[in-house]
C-alpha positions in Angstrom: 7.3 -1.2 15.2 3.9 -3.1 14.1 2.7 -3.0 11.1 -0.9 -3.9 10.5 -2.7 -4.0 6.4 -5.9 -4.4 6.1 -8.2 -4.2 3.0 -7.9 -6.9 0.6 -9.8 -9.0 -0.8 -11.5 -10.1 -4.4 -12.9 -7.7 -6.5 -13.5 -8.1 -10.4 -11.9 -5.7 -13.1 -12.5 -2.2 -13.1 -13.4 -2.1 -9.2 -11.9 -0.1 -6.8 -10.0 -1.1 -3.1 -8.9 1.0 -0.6 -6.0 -0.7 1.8 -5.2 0.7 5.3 -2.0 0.0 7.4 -1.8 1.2 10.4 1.7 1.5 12.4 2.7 0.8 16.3 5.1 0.9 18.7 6.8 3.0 20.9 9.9 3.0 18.4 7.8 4.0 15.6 7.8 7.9 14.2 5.1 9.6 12.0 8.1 10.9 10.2 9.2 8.0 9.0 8.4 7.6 4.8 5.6 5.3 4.2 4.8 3.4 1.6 3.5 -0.1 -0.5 4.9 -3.0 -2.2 2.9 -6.0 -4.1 4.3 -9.4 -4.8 2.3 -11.1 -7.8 2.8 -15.0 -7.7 5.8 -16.3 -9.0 7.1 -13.0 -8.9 9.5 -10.7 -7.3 8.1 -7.8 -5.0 7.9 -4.6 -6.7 7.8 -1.1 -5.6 3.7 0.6 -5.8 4.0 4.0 -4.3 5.4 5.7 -1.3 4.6 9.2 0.8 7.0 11.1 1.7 6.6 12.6 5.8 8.6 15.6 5.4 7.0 17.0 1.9 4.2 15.1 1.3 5.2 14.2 -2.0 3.9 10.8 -3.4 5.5 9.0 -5.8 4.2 6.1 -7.6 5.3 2.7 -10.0 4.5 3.4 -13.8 2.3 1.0 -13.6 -0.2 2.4 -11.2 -0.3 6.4 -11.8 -3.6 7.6 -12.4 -5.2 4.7 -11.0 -4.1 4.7 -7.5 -3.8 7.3 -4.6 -1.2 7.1 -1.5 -2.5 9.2 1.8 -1.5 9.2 4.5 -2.8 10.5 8.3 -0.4 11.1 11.0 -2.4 11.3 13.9 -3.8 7.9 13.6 0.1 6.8 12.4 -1.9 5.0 8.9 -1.2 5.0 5.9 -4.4 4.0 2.7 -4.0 3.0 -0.8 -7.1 4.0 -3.0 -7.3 2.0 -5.7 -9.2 2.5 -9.0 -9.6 0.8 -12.3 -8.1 -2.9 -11.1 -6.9 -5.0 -13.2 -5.9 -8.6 -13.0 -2.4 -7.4 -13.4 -2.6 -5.6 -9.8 -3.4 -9.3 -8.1 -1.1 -10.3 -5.8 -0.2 -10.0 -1.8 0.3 -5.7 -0.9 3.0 -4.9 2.0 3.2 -1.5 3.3 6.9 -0.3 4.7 7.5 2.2 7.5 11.5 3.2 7.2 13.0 -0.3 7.1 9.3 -1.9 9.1 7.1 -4.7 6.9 4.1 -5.2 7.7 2.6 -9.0 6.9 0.4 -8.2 3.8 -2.8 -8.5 2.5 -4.1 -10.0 -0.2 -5.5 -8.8 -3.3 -7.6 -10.3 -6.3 -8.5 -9.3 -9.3 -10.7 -11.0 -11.4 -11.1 -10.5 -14.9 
């Protein structure tokens, strides 16, 4: 399984990004749980939100609810982070997960 993000990049405070990873491979399933870490610098990577395939049921990291969205769309096997209201806090390198899959990352600035 391949796992391609896509959507980073600087934006100031208060802006909005919407990330995109899209999964491949003949080993991947659409049923898998999808989902999105971050890893600030110096930090540890910490959970952001998942999806859920079998009841669609998102579930996010306190610090993100009611600012950002998880969706996901099976047929194209991809799963988007809408983010709203950024803050310098949300800076740091996003990794989507399919079942035990990493994708590679991409990066994310916020500038205050």
């Amino acid at each position: 399984v391949q796992l391609q993000a896509s959507g980073g990049g600087l934006v100031q405070a208060g802006g909005s990004l919407r990330l995109s990873c899209v999964a491949s491979g003949r080993t991947f399933s659409s049923r898998y749980n999808m989902g999105w870490f971050r890893q600030a610098p110096g930090k540890e990577r910490e959970f952001v939100a998942a999806i859920v395939w079998s009841s669609g049921s998102t579930h996010y990291a306190d610090s993100v609810k009611g600012r950002f969205t998880i969706s996901r769309d099976n047929a194209k096997n991809t799963v988007y982070l809408q983010m709203n209201s950024l803050k310098p806090d949300d800076t740091g390198v996003y990794y989507c997960y399919s079942n035990v899959y990493w994708g590679q990352g991409t990066l994310v600035t916020v500038s205050s």
